[in-house]
C-alpha positions in Angstrom: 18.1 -8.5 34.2 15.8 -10.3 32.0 13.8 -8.7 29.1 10.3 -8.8 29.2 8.4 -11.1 26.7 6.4 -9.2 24.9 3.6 -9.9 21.9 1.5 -6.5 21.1 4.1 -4.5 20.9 2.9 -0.8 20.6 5.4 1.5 21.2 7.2 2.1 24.3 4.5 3.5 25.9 1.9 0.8 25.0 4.0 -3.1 25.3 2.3 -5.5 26.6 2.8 -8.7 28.1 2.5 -12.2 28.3 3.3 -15.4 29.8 6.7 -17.3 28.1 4.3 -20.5 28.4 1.8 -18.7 26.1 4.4 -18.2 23.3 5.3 -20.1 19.9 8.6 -21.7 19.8 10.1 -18.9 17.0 8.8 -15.7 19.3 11.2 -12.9 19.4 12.3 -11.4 22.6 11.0 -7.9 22.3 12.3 -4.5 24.5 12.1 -0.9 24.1 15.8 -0.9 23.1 14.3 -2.1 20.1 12.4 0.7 19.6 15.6 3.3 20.6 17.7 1.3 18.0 15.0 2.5 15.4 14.8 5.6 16.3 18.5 5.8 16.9 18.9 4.7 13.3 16.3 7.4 12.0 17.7 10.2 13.6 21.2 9.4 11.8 19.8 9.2 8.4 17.1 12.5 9.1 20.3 14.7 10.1 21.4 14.7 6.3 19.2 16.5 5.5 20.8 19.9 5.0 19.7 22.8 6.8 16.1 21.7 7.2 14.4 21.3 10.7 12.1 18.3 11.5 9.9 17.3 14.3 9.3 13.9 15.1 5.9 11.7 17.2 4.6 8.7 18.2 1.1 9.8 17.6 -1.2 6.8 19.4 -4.2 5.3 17.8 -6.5 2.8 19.3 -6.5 -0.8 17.4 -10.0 -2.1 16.3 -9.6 -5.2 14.6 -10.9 -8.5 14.6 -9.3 -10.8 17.2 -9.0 -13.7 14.4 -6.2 -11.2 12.8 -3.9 -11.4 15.7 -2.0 -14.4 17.4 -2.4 -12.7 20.6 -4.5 -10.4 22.4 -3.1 -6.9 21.2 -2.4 -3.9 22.8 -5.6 -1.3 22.9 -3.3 1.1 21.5 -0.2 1.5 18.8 1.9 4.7 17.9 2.2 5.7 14.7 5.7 6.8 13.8 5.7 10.3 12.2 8.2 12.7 10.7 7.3 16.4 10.1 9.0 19.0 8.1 7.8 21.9 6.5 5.9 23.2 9.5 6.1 27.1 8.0 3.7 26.4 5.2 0.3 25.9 7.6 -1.7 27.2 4.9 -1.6 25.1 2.4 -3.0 21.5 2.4 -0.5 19.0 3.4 1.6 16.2 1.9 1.4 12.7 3.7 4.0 10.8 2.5 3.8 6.6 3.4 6.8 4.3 2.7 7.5 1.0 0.2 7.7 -2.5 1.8 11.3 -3.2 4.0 11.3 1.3 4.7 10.3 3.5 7.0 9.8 7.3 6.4 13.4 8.5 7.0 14.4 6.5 3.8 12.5 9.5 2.2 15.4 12.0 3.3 16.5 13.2 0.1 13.0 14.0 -0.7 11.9 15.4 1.9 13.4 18.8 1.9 12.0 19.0 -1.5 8.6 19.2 -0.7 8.6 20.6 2.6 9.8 23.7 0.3 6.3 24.9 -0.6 4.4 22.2 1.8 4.0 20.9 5.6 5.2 17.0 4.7 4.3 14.3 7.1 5.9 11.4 6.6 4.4 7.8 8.6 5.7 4.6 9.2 3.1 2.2 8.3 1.6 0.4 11.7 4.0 -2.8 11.7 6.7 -1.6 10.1 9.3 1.2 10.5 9.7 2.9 14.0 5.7 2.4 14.3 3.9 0.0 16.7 3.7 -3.4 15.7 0.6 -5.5 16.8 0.9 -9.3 16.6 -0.6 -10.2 13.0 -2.1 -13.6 12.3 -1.5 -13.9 8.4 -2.9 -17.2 8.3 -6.2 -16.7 9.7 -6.2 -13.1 8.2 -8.4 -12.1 4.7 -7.3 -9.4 2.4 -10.4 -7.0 3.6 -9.3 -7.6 7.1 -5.4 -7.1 6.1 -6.3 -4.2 4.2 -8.3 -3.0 7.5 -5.1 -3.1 9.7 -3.1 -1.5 7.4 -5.5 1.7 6.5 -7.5 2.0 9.6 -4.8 3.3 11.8 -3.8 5.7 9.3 -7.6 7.2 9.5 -7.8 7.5 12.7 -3.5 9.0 12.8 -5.5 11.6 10.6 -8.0 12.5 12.6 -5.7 13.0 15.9 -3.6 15.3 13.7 -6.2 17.2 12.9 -6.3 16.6 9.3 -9.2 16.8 7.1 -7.9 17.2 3.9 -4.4 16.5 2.3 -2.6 15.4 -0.5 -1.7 11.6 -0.1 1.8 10.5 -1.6 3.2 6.4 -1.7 6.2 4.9 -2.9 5.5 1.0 -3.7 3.8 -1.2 -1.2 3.0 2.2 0.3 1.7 2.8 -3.6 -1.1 0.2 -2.2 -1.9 1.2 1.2 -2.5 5.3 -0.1 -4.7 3.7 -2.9 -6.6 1.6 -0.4 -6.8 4.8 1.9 -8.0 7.4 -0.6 -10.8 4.9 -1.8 -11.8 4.4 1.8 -11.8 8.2 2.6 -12.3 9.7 -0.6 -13.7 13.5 1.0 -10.3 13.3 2.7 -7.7 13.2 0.0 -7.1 15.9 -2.4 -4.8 14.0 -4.8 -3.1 11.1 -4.9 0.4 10.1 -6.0 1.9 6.9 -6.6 5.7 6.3 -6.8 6.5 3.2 -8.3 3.3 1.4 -6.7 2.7 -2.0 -6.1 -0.4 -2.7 -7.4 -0.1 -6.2 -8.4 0.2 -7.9 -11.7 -2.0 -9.3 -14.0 -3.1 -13.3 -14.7 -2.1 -12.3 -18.3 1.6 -11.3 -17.0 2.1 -14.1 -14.0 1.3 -16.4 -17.2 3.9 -15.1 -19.1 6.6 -14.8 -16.0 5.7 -18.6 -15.4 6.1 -19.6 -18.7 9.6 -21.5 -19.0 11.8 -19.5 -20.5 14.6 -21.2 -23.8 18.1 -21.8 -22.0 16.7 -21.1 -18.4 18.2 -22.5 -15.7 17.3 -25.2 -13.3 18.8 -23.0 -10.1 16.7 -20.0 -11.5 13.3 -22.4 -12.0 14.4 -23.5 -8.7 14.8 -20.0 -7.5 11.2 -18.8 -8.4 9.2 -22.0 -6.8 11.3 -21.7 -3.6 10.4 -17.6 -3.8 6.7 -18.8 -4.1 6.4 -21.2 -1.4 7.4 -19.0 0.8 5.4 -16.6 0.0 2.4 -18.7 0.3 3.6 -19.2 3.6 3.5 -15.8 5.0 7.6 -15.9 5.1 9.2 -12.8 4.0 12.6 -11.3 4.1 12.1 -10.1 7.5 11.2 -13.4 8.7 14.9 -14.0 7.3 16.9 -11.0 8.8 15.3 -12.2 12.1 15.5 -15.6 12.2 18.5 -17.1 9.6 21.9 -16.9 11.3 24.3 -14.1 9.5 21.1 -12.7 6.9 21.0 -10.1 8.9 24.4 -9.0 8.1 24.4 -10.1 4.4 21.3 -7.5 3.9 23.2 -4.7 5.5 26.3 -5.1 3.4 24.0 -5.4 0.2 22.2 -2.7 1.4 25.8 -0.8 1.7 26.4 -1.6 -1.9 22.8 -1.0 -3.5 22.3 2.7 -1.8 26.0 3.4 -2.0 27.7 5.7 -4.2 28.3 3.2 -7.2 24.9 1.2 -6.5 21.6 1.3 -8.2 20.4 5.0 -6.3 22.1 8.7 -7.4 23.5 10.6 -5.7 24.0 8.4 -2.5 27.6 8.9 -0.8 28.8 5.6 0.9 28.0 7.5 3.8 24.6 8.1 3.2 24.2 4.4 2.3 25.6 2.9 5.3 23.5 5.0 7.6 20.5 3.8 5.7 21.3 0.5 5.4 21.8 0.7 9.3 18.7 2.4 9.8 16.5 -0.7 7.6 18.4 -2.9 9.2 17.1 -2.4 12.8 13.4 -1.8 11.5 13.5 -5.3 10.0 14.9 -7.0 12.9 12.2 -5.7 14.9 9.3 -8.1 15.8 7.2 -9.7 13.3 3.6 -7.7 12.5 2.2 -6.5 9.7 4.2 -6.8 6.7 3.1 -10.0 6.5 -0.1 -8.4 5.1 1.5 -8.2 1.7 1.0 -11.9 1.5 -2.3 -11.8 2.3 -3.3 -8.7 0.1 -1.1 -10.1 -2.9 -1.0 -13.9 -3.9 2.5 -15.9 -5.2 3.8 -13.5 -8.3 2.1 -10.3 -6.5 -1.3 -11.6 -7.8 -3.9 -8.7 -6.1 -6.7 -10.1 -4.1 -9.6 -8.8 -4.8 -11.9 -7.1 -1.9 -15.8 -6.2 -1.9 -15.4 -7.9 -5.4 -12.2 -5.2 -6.9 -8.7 -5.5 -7.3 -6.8 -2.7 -6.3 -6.5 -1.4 -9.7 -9.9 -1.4 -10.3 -11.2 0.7 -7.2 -7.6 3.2 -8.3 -9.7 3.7 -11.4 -13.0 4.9 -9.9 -11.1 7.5 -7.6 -12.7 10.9 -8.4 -9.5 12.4 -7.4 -6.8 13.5 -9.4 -3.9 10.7 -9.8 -0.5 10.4 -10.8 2.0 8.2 -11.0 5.8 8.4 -11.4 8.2 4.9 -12.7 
């Protein structure tokens, strides 16, 4: 039979549809099986995680965002993906734990089993990405306050269905971002915050120096960086390659393989452990497009940070009254 078309697409529970006259050229044909590959994937990679039981939910959040942000009419609701460990330590304040850009939470399962040792850990896939709904985001039409709105806003109101008022807020990366954005927004909320390797966007003074030609550099290399640049300024990132140029898809996974295997850039990784990861990104990014096209629209060409109300991202980090960390 044929697979339904599909354009909000919030979770198995919550897909929506639409008429194949109504859709761009490049859609993707979207189907639940999409969402079991994901989860598939993710409950591979969770199970090596010795001895240490986990619970996972598709906790659903209504969507309130401007209409300009989407390409279609999205669904009313999304699920946010979530992975809980640690369940024992109820009286203590929790850790939420949110993901880097091209992840999803069970990337975190070495880690996890560290912190649920003293803590209850939730881990979330960030709306868009991961095994987590994924609404149909507009990045051209889209500003950085609104991007920044989609991104956090779920995760607010994820909190309040879990019945969490107060917590200790972890992110790796792009993640880094989206808890910095979150614990300025609900500042009451958020005991501490930690950033792992954030992305927080570099400065003019660096992007001038990056740009600056470099003695003995290549043509393919200049080359390189402008193509790398144009498409970011066109919303194209390397999803919008696993999913759409013919054999990417398999090029990622096998250097994937080699960059979380046993002699690649992570420690102690087996081969094993690197293949079932790789697997396990590989069907979250050839899932349909949504909001990870936000990082072009929060971040300019170079990972320039867009300002919103007026602040970068750093800037608004360095009024937190929280304790912050950060690990490199």
């Amino acid at each position: 039979g044929s697979a339904a078309l599909c354009f909000g697409w919030g979770g198995p529970r919550h897909a929506t549809g639409c008429s194949v006259s109504s859709l761009l050229p490049t859609l993707p044909v979207c189907t639940d099986s999409k969402f079991a590959k994901i989860h598939a994937a993710e409950a591979k990679v969770l199970a090596l995680m010795p001895d240490t039981p986990y619970e996972t939910r598709d906790v659903p959040v209504r969507l309130d965002a401007k209409a300009r942000c989407f390409l279609r009419r999205p669904a009313m609701e999304y699920t946010i993906r979530t992975v809980i460990i640690g369940e024992e330590h109820a009286d203590r304040a929790p850790i939420v734990l949110v993901h880097g850009f091209m992840m999803g939470s069970a990337g975190f399962f070495k880690l996890l089993p560290l912190l649920a040792r003293h803590r209850r850990v939730y881990a979330i896939d960030i709306i868009g990405m991961g095994g987590s709904g994924r609404p149909p985001f507009d990045a051209e039409r889209a500003t950085a306050a609104e991007a920044e709105e989609l991104l956090v806003k779920p995760f607010e109101l994820w909190a309040e269905a879990m019945g969490l008022s107060k917590f200790v807020l972890l992110g790796h990366s792009y993640g880094g971002f989206v808890a910095t954005c979150w614990a300025d927004r609900q500042a009451d909320a958020v005991l501490c915050l930690g950033l792992l390797s954030p992305l927080l966007g570099f400065s003019d003074e660096r992007i001038s120096r990056l740009m600056e030609p470099k003695e003995g550099e290549s043509w393919r290399r200049y080359a390189f960086r402008s193509l790398v640049e144009t498409a970011w300024e066109r919303h194209i990132t390397p999803q919008t390659l696993v999913r759409w140029c013919p054999g990417f898809k398999s090029w990622f996974e096998r250097m994937s393989v080699h960059r979380f295997g046993r002699d690649g850039w992570v420690a102690d990784m087996t081969d094993e452990e690197g293949r079932l990861l790789s697997a396990y990104l590989a069907a979250t990014l050839d899932a349909p497009a949504s909001a990870e096209a936000t990082a072009t629209v929060c971040f300019g060409p170079m990972l320039r940070a867009m300002p919103v109300g007026g602040l970068t991202v750093k800037q608004r980090l360095a009024r937190l009254a929280a304790p912050v960390f950060a690990v490199y």
